[in-house]
C-alpha positions as CSV (number, residue, x, y, z in Angstrom):
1,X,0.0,0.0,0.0
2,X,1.7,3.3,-1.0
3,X,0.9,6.0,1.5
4,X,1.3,9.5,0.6
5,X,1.1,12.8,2.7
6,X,1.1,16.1,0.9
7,X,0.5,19.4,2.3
8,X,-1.1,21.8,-0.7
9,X,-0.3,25.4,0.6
10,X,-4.1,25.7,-0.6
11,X,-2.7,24.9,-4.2
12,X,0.0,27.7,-4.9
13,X,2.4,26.9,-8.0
14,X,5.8,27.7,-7.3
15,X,6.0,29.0,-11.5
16,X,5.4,31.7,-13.0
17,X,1.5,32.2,-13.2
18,X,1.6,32.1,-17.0
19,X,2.6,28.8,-17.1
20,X,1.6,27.6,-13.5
21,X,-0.2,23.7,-13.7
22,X,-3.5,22.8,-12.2
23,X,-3.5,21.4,-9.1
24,X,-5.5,18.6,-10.8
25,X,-2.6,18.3,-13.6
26,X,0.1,18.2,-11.1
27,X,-1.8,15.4,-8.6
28,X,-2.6,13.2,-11.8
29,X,1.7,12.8,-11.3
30,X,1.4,10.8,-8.3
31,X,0.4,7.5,-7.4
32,X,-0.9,6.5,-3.9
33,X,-3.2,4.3,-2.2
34,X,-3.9,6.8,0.9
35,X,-3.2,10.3,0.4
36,X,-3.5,12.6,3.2
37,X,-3.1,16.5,2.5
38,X,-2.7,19.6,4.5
39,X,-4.0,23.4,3.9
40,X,-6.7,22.4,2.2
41,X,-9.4,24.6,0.5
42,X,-12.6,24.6,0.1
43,X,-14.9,27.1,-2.4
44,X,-12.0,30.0,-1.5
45,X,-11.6,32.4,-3.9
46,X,-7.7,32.6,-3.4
47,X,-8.0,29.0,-5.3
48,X,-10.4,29.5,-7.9
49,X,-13.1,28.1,-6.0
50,X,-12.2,24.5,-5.9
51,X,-13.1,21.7,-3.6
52,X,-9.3,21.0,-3.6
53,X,-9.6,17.2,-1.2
54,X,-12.5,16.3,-4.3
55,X,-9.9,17.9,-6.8
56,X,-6.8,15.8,-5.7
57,X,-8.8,12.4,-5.3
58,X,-10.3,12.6,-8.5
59,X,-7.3,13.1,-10.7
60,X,-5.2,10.5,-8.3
61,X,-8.5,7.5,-9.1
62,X,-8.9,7.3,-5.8
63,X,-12.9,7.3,-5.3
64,X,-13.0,7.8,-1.5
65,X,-12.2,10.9,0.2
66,X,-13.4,13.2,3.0
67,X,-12.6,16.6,3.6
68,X,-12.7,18.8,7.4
69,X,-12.1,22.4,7.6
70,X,-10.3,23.5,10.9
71,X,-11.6,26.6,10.1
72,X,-14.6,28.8,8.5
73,X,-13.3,31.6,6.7
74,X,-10.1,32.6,5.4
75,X,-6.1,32.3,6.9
76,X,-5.0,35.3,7.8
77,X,-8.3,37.3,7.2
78,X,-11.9,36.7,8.6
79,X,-12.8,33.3,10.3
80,X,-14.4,30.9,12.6
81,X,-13.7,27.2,14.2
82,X,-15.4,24.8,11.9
83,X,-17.3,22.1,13.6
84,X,-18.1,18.8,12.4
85,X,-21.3,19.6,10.9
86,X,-19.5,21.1,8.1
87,X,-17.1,17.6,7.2
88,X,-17.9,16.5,3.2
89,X,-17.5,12.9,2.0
90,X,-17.4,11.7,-1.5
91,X,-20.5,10.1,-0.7
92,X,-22.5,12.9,0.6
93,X,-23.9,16.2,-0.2
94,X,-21.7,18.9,0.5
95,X,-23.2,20.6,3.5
96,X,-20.9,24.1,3.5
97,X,-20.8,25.0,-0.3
98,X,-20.4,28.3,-1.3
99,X,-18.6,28.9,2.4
100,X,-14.8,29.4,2.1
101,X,-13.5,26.4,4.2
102,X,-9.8,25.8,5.0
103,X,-8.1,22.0,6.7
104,X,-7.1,18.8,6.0
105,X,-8.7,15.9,4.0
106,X,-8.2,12.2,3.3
107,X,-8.1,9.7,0.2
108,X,-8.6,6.5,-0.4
109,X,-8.2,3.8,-3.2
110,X,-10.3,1.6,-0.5
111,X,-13.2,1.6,1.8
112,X,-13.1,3.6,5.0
113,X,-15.7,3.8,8.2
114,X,-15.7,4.6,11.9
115,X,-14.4,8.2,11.1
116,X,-13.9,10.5,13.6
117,X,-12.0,14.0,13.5
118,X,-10.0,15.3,16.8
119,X,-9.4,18.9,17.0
120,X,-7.4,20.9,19.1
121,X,-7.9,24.8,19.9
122,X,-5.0,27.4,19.1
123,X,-2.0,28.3,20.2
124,X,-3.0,31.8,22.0
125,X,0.2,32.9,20.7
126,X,1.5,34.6,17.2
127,X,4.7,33.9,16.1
128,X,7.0,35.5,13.2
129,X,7.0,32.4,10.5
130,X,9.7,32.4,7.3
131,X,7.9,32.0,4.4
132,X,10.0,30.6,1.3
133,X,10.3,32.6,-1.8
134,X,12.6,32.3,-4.9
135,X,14.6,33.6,-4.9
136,X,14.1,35.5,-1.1
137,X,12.0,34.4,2.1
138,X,9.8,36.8,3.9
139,X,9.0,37.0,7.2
140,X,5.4,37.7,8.3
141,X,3.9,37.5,12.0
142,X,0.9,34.5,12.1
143,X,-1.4,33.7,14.2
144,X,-2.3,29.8,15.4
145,X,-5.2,28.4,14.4
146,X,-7.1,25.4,15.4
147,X,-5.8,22.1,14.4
148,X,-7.5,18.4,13.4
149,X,-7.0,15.0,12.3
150,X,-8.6,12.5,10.7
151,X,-9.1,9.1,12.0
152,X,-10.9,6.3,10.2
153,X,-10.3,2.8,9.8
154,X,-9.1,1.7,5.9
155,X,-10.2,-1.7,4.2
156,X,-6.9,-2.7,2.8
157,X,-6.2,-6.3,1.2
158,X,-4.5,-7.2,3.8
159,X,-6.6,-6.2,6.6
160,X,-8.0,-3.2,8.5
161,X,-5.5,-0.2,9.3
162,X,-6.3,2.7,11.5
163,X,-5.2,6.0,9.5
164,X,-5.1,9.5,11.2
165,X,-3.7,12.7,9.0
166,X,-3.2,15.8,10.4
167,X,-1.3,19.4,10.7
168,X,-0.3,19.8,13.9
169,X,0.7,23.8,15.4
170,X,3.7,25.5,14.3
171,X,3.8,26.8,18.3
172,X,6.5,24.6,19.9
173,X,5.0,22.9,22.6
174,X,1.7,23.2,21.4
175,X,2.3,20.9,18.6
176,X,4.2,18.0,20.8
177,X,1.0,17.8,22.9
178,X,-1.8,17.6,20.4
179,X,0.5,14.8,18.5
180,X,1.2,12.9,22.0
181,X,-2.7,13.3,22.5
182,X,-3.2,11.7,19.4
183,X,-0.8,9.0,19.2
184,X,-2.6,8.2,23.0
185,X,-5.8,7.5,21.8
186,X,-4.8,5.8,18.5
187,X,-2.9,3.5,20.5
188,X,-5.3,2.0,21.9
189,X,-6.6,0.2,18.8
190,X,-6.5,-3.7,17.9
191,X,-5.7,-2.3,14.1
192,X,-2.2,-1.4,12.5
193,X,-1.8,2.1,12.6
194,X,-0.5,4.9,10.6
195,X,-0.6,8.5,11.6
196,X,0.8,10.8,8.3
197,X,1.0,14.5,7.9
198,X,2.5,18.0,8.5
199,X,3.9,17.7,12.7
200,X,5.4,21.1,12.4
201,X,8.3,19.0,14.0
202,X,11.7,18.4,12.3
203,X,13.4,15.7,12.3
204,X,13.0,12.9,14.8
205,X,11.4,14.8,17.7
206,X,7.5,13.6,16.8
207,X,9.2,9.6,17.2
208,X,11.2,10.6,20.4
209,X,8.3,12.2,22.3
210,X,5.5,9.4,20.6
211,X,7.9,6.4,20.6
212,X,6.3,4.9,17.7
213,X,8.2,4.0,14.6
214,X,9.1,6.8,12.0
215,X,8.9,5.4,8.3
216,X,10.4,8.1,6.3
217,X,13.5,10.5,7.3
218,X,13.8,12.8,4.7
219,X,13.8,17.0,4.2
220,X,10.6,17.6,3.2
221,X,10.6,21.5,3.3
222,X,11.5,24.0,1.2
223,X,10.1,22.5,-1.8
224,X,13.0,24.3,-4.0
225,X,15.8,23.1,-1.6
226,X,14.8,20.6,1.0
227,X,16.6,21.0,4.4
228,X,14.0,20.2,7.1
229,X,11.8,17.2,7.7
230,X,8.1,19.0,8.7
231,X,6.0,15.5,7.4
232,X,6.2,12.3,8.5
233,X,4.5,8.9,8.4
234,X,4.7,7.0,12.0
235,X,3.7,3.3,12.6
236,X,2.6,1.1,15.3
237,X,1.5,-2.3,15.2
238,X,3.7,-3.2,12.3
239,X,6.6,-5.8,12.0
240,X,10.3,-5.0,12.1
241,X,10.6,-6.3,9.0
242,X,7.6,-4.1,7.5
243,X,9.2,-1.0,9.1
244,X,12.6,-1.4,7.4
245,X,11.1,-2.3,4.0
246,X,8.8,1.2,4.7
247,X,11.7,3.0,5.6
248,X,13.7,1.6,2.5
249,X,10.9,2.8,-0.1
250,X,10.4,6.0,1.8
251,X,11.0,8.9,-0.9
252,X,10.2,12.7,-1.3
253,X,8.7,14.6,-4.2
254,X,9.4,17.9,-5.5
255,X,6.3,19.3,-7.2
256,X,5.4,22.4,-9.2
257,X,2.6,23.2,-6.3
258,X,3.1,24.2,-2.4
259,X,6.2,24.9,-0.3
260,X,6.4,21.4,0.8
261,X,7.5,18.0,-1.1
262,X,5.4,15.0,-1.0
263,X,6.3,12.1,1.1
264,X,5.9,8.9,-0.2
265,X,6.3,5.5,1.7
266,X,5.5,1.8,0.9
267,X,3.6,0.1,3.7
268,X,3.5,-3.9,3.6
């Protein structure tokens, strides 16, 4: 099963706008089984207005997908804490059209159930953030804002996995906690489980303070020159011999879209 985690950066091309791909042309390069993504949009006008979890899962084949917005509103501008009543599955109607919605979503090439979404409140706390540019960064103060996952339980061939994706806080701190939180709860099911996404943690601190296995270390962030690993894939329940041959497939991917490469791991 190849799991991929992706965070969109709601779908901005690192090219020239001229000659800047669709997010839908640039996903239709990758192949996965289970994709999560991170900065998501929904019906935004800063992304022409796409359902971007729909967008991605569509031009990947994969015909199960669900979307949650952490928030109502735009980043940065006017919003509110989403609640579960606005969550959109393939296989329902879409209950917040025409809202601007912003989080993370899920995709599947197999069944799913028993999905549940955590969320965590911001950080009270604004931080200055580097944002990469080409060829300078800027620096721009940001505020927190609230955080989820996604939990549901995946039909594979081989059996039923437990599969949580998230973006976790960029405060320090802040982010350890609502990963430890998670990584509680998930432990306690009978199913294999894989927990993928944007920690907002380099390097190996998310398996030091969790103590489950990491399956990919890799820089993952800039895009245009990777230095820092910010997403991850971490296992429990799996063999040693299924967590070397993960960590031996485990490979980043550069792409024409978002600040972040795409991680991409084989899971036996």
């Amino acid at each position: 099963m190849r799991v991929l985690t992706w965070n969109l950066l709601h779908g901005i091309a690192l090219t020239s706008p001229d000659s800047a791909p669709s997010l839908s042309q640039v996903a239709s390069e990758l192949t996965a089984d289970l994709v999560g993504l991170q900065e998501v949009d929904r019906d935004q006008s800063r992304s022409n207005y796409e359902h971007q979890t729909q967008v991605v899962a569509q031009a990947m084949g994969l015909a199960h997908w669900i979307f949650a917005p952490a928030i109502v509103g735009t980043p940065g501008e006017s919003w509110e804490t989403a609640t579960d009543s606005h969550l959109h599955k393939h296989d329902s109607s879409d209950p917040g059209h025409s809202q601007p919605h912003y989080g993370v979503g899920l995709a599947s090439r197999f069944p799913f159930h028993n999905i549940e979404v955590m969320r965590f409140k911001a950080a009270p706390i604004s931080l200055p953030l580097i944002i990469p540019g080409n060829p300078k960064p800027q620096v721009i103060k940001v505020a927190d804002e609230p955080r989820l996952a996604i939990i549901a339980d995946v039909e594979t061939p081989t059996g039923v996995v437990t599969v949580a994706t998230t973006h976790l806080s960029f405060v320090p701190g802040y982010n350890v906690k609502q990963l430890r939180k998670l990584t509680k709860y998930l432990a306690l099911r009978p199913n294999p489980v894989l927990i993928f996404g944007d920690f907002n943690l380099p390097g190996k601190i998310s398996s030091l303070v969790t103590r489950w296995d990491s399956l990919a270390a890799l820089p993952t962030y800039p895009t245009f020159k990777p230095r820092v690993q910010f997403d991850h894939v971490l296992a429990k329940g799996y063999s040693k011999e299924s967590i070397e041959s993960a960590r031996n497939s485990a490979h980043s991917k550069a792409l024409t879209i978002s600040d972040h490469c795409a991680l991409v791991v084989e899971v036996s």
